[in-house]
Structure formats: C-alpha cells, structure tokens
C-alpha positions in Angstrom: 0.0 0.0 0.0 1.0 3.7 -0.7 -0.3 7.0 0.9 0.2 9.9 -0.3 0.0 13.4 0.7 -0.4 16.5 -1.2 2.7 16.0 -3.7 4.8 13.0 -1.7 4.9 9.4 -1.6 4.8 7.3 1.4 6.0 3.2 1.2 4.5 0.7 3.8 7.2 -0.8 5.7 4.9 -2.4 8.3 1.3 -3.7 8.3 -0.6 -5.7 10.9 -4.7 -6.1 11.7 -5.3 -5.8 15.6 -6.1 -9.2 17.0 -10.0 -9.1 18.1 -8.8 -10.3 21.7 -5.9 -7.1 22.0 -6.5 -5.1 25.0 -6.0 -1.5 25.2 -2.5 -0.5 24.5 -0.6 2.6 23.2 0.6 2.1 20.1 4.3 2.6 20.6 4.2 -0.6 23.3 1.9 -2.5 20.8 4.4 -2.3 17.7 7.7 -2.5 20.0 6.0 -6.0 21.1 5.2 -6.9 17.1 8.5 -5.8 15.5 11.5 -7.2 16.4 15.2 -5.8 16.7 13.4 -2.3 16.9 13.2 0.1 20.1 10.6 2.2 21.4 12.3 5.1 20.8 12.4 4.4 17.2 8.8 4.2 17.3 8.2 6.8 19.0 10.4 9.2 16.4 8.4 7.8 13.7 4.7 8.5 15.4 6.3 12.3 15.9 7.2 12.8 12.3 3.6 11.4 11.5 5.0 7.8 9.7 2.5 5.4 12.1 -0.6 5.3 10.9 -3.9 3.5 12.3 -6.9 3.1 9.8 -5.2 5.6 7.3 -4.9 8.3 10.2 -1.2 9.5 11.7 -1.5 9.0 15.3 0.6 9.6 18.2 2.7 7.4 20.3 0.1 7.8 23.3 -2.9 6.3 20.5 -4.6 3.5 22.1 -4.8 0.6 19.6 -8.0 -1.4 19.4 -9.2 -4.7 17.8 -9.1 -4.8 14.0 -7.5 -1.7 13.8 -5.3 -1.1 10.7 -2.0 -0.5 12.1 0.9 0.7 9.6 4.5 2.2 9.5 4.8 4.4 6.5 8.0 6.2 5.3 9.4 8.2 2.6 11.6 5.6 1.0 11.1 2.0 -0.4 11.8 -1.0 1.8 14.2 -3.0 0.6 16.5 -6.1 2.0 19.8 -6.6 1.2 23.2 -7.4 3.1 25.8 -4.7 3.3 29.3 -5.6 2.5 31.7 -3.7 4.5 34.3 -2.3 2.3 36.9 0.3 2.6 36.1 2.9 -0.1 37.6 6.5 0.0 35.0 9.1 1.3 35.3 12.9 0.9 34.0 13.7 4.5 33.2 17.8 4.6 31.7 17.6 7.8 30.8 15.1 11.0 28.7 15.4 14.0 27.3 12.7 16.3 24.2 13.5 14.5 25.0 14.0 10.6 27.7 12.9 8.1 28.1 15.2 4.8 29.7 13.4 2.1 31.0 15.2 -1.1 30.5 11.9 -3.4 32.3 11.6 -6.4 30.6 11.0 -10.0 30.5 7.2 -10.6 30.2 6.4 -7.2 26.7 4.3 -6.8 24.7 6.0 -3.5 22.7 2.2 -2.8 23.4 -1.4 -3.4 20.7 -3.3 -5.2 19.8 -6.0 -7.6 22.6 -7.2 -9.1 24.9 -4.5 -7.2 26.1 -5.2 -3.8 29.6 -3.9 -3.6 31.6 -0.6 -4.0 28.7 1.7 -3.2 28.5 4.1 -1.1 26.5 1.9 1.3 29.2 0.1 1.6 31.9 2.7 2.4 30.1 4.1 4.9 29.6 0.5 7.0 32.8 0.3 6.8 33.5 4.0 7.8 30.5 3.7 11.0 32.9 0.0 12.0 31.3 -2.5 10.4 33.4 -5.9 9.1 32.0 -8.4 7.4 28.4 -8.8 6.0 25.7 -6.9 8.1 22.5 -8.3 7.8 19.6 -5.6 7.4 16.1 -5.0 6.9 16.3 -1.6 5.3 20.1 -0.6 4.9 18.8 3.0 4.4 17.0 2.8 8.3 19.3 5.2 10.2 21.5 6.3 7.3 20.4 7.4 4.1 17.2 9.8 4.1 18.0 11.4 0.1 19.9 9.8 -2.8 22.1 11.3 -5.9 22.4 9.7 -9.0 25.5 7.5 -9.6 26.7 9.8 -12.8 26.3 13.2 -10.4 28.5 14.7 -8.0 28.1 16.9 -4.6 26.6 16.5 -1.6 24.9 14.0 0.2 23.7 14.0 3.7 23.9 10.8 6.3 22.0 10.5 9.6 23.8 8.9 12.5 21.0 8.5 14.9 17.2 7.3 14.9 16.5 10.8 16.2 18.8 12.5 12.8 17.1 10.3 10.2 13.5 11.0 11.1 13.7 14.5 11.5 16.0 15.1 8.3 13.4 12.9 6.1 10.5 14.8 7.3 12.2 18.0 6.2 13.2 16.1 2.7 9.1 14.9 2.8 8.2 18.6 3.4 10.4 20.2 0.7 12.2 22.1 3.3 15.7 21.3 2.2 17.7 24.0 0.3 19.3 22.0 -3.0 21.2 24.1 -5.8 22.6 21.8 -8.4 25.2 23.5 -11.5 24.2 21.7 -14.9 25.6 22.2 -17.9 22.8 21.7 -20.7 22.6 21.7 -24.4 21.3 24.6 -26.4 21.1 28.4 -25.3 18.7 29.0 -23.0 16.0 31.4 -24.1 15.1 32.6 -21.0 17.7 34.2 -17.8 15.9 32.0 -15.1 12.9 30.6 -15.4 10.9 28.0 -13.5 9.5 24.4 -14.8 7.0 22.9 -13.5 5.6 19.1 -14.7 4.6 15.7 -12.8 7.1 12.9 -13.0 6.0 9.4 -13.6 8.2 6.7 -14.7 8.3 6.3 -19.2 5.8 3.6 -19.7 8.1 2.5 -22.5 10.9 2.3 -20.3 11.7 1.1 -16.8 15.0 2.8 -16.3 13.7 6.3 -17.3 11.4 9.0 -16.4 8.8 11.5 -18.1 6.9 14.4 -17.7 3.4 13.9 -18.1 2.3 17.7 -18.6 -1.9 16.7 -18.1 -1.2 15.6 -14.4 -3.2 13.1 -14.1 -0.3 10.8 -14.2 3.3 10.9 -12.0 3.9 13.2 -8.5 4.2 17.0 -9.2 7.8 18.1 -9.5 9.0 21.7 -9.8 12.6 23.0 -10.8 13.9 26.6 -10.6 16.6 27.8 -12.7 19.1 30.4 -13.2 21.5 31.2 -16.2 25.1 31.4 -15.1 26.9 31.3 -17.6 26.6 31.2 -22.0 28.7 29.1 -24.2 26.3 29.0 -27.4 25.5 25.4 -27.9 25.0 25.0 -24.3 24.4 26.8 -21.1 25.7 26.6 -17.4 22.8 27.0 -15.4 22.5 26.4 -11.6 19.1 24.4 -11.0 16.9 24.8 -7.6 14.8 21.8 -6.6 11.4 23.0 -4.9 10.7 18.7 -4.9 13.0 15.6 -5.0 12.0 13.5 -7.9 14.1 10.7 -9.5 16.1 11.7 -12.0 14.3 15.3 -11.9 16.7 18.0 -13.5 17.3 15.6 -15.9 13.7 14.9 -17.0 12.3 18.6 -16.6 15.8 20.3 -19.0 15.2 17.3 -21.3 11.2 18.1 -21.2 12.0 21.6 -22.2 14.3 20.9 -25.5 17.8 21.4 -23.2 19.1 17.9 -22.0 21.9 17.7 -19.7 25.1 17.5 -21.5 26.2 13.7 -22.0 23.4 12.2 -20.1 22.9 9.1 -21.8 19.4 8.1 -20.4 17.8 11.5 -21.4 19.3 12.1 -24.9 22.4 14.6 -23.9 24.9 12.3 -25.2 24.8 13.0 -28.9 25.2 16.5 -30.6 22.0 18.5 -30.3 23.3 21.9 -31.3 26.4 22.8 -33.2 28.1 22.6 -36.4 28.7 19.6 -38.6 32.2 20.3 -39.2 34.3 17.1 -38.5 36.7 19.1 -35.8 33.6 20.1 -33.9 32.3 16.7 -33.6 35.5 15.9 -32.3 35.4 18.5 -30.0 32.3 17.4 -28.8 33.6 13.5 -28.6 37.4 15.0 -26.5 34.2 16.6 -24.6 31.8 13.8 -23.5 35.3 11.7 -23.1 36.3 14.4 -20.1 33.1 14.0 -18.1 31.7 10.7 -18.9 27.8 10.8 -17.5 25.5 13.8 -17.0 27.1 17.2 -16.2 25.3 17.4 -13.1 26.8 18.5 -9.6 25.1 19.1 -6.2 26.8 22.3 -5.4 24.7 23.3 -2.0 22.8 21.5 0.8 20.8 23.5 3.5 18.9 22.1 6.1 17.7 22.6 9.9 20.2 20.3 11.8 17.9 17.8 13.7 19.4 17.9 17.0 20.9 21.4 17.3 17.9 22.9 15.3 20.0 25.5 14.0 20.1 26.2 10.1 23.1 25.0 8.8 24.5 25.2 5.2 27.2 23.5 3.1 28.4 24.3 -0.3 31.1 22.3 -2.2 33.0 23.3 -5.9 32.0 20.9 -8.9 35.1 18.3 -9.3 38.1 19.1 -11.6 36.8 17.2 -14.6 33.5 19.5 -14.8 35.4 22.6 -14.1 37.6 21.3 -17.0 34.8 20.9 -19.0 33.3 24.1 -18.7 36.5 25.8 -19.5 36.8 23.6 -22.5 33.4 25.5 -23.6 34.6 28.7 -22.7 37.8 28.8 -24.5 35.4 27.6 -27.2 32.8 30.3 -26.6 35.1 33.6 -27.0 36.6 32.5 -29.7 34.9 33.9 -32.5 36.5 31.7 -35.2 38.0 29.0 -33.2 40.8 27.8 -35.0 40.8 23.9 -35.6 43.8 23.4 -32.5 41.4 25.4 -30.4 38.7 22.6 -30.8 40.7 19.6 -29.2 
C-alpha cells in the first residue's frame, strides 16, 4: 500500500490487523511488542514525524490501539533487503557530528546497493567508515542512514543520519520540501530565458523502466517543480545552476530534457549526442574530446541547506563541482570567446 499526501509518496514498511482479543495498548508498546530488533524510541520518532498510521490516520505514540484496527509504519523511501558488505572505499568527509555525516560523493560512485549490485557503493563505504566488518544483515540498509539519494553519474553533496533521532527528523524535512538544493548543470542549447521555473509531474516512461517522463496533463506521475538560473553562455550549451522545490528521481534531468535542453552527456535523457552545433568534423570531435572528459551527465550538487535535527540550527554546506566539470566548462569557454576557433582550439 502507498499513501500519499499532497505531492509526496509514502512506502509501507509495516502492516498488521489488531487481534480481536488485543487489550488496550498505546501504540508505541503495541508495535515494539510486534516488530523485532526495533526500540521504542524508534517508534516513537516515527509516530512524531507522523509515519505510524492507524486506519489511514497519523497517530501519536500515546494512540490507544484497538481490535481490527489497521495499524501501519509508512515512510518516505522504499523498503528493501539486502546485506551490506563492509568495504573500505575512500570518502570525501566535509563535515561530521554525532548527529550528521556530509559526504562530497564523487561522480560514478553508486549512492545504494541493489539488484545485481552489492559492492563498491556508497553503502558500503560508509559501513565500513560507522565499523562494520563483514556482512551486516539488514532489513532496510537505508533505516538510520540514508534519508536522500544522488544519481551515480552526479557529483556533490549527500547528507547521512547517524541516529534514529537524525534520520526521522532530516526525512521529514526532505518529505516537506524544506531542504535548500542548488545543483550546477551544464545543458545543451542556449537557454531562451535568464531563469525561469519548470514545472511538470514525474511518472516513470511507460516505455521504459529505467527512465522517467513528464506527463504535462497531471493526471499521471507526482508533481515536480525546478527553478533555474542562467550562469553562464557558451552558445550550444548553457551553465545554469538548477533549484529543486521537490526531489523527484532523476528530476533535472527529466524537466531540462522536457524543455528541449538535455543535460550534456546524459545518456538516459538524450544529452549524449550532438543536439546543437556545427557539422564540421573538428567540432564533432570537439564534442567527442568533450563527452570523453566527463563521462555521465554534467550534473553537480553544489549546495545542501537544512535545519540540523538535534541542534535545530540552520546550517548550510556548499562544495566546488570536481576538476573534470570545471575542465569541462572551461573547455566551452575557451570555445565560446573565440569567435573563429581555430581547428587546434577545438581539441
């Protein structure tokens, strides 16, 4: 079962009918008796960010549950089982608490193991990083650590909880859309507008598992909005910092490819062929030495903002894009003030 509300999506992660002989008991003692390996305290975090529902209704920890209720656990991320692999894998820590890690992760680093792909994510690293050896068995690898994900091709700024208390309270603000996100993307074509905002539900392509679509009548998908800003002009393709208002999958990428300007060498979303240019031979080369610099989408999570869930103080991180997509855009530049770019100046 899902439940949604206004514009976010919920996942069941528990789900039990109330035994017609069940005394009256508060729901936080009820589930801690049901559900094993998991405290009261967790419980009682998840009834205060409003994840423990009875008959479709939040309640609170102090809810007296009842025969045949409906009791559930709902929470803003799949459920999925899996064992973690401990493995020591370089991370770029920018900043540590006892409450949250913020990892600058590299492009090409996988965020989450799954099917087919249990090793040499950054799952991994970071059970080996918290002092884990071996195989840890889990329910949900992402209970207690992971409330937001990046794609494997983009670059920036994660954020890890390190309590029960961290990861409730930093996916309710993800859940509300109250976490500041800029992203830098570099995108193909000039941009007709200076900023701009787009605005389309995101559902996944019916023709296509692995990719996603805007579905402009919106009877179909979850509402997604982007906001974006020109900050720079190379002529085939802009540098534009992008503002996430929600957290789709794949968003940036789906709304700039909705609007004619795919990300620049995304594969999945059309960006890695020429889609603006010349058809002079040295220019497509240009354009291969190009994609061959930065393989994936040019997409970078430049800044991370966020009320910190023990401190409750606002607290904000920015990062520079990696060499290779600073490279990149310089490549363009040199390409863009050159009014008749000699045929060197192209490789």
């Amino acid at each position: 079962m899902q439940a949604m509300s206004e514009d976010q999506e919920l996942f069941e992660h528990f789900h039990l009918t109330v035994d017609k002989g069940q005394a009256l008991l508060r729901v936080d003692k009820f589930l801690v008796s049901k559900m094993e390996s998991t405290s009261r305290n967790r419980i009682q975090l998840a009834a205060d960010s409003g994840y423990i529902f009875v008959n479709d209704r939040p309640v609170k920890s102090n809810y007296r549950v009842k025969p045949l209720d409906e009791v559930r656990i709902m929470l803003p991320f799949e459920r999925r089982e899996f064992r973690i692999v401990a493995e020591p894998i370089p991370l770029d820590i920018v900043f540590e608490d006892s409450d949250i890690l913020i990892v600058n992760k590299p492009a090409g680093l996988t965020v989450h193991p799954g099917h087919g792909n249990y090793t040499g994510t950054l799952i991994n690293g970071l059970a080996w990083y918290f002092g884990v050896r071996g195989v840890l068995e889990t329910e949900d690898g992402r209970m207690g650590v992971l409330v937001h994900r990046i794609d494997k091709d983009t670059s920036g700024l994660l954020v890890i909880a390190r309590s029960d208390e961290a990861q409730f309270r930093l996916a309710r603000q993800f859940f509300d859309h109250t976490v500041s996100r800029k992203y830098m993307a570099l995108v193909w074509g000039d941009m007709e507008q200076d900023e701009g905002t787009i605005e389309g539900n995101i559902g996944r392509h019916p023709g296509d598992r692995l990719r996603f679509k805007v579905f402009p009548d919106g009877k179909s998908g979850k509402p997604a909005i982007t906001h974006y800003k020109v900050l720079e002009r190379f002529g085939y393709v802009t540098l534009v910092e992008c503002r996430l208002e929600t957290g789709r999958t794949h968003q940036i990428r789906v709304h700039m490819e909705h609007i004619g300007h795919p990300l620049f060498n995304d594969p999945r979303y059309g960006g890695d062929r020429i889609r603006c240019g010349t058809q002079f031979t040295k220019y497509k080369q240009f354009i291969d030495n190009c994609f061959a610099l930065l393989p994936g989408q040019a997409l970078h999570a430049r800044t991370l903002g966020f009320v910190h869930p023990h401190t409750h103080k606002e607290v904000f991180f920015e990062i520079p894009p990696p060499a290779r997509f600073e490279e990149l855009t310089d490549k363009w530049r040199r390409y863009a003030i050159s009014a008749q770019p000699s045929e060197d100046s192209l490789i």
